[in-house]
C-alpha positions in Angstrom: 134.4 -25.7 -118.6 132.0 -28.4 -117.7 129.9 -29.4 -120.1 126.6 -31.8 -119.8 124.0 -33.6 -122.3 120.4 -33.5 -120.5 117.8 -35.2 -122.6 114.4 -34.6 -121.7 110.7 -35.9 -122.3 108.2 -33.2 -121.8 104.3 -33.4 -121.2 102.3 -34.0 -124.8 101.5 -30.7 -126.1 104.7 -28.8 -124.0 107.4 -29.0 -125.9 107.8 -25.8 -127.0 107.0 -24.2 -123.8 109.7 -26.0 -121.9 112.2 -25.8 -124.8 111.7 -21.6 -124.6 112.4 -21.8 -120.6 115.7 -24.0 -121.2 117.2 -21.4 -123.6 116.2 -18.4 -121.1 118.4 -20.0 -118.0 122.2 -18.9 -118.0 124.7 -21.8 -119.0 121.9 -23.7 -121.3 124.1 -23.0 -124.7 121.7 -25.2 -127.2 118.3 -26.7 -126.6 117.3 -29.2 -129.8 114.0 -30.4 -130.2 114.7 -34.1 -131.6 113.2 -37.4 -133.0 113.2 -40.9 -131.1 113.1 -41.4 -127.1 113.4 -37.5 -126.2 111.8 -34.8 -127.2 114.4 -32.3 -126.1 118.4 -31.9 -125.7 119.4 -29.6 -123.8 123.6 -28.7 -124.1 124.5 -27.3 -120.7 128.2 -25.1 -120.1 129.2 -23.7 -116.8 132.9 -23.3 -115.6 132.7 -25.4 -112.3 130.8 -29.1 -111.3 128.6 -26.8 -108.3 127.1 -24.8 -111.3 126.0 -27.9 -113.3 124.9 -29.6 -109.7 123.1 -26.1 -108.9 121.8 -26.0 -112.4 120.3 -29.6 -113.0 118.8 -30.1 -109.3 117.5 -26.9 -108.7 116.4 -24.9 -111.4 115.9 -27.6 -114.1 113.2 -29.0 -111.3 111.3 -25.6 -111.4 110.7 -25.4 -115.3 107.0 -26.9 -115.9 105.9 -30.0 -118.0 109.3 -32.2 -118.0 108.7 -35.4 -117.2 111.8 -36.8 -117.2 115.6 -35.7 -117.8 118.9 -37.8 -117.7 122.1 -35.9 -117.9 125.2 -37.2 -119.5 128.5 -34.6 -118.4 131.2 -34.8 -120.4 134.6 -36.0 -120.1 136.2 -35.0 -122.9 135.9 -33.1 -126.4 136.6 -34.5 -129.3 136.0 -31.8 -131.6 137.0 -28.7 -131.8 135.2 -27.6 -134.6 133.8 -24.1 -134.7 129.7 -24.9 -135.1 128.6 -21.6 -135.6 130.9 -21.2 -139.0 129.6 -25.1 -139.6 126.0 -24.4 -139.8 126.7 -20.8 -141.9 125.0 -21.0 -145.1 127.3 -21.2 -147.7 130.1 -22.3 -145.9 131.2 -25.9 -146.0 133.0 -28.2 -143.1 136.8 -29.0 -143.4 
């Protein structure tokens, strides 16, 4: 599994619209909108490099209103904790 960071600045006014066309392409797992230097972060997963290559130079390009990206892949996990049962109401991290 390869998995990649993209953070992205969007037109004024677009961040909604771009963040709803990240979460519709296959292998975008997580799109955040955020505070600070970016306005989106987009968590990318595919199973081989040619995906993410394929993914981030081609059909990122096509999505409207970003202005600017830079992707961070990742090397390694450090965490294996399950996020889903993380962010469950009621349920507390270990």
């Amino acid at each position: 599994m390869v998995t990649a960071i993209v953070l992205i600045n969007t037109e004024h006014g677009h961040i909604n619209d771009v963040a709803e066309s990240l979460v519709e392409m296959p292998g975008v797992s997580e799109v955040y909108s955020v505070g600070g230097r970016y306005d989106l972060v987009a968590v990318i997963r595919v199973k081989t490099n040619e995906q993410m290559a394929d993914l981030v130079t081609t059909h990122l390009l096509k999505i409207d209103h970003i202005q600017h990206t830079e992707t961070l892949i990742a090397f390694r996990a450090y965490s294996q904790h399950d996020l889903e049962r993380m962010f469950a109401i009621g349920v507390e991290a270990e």
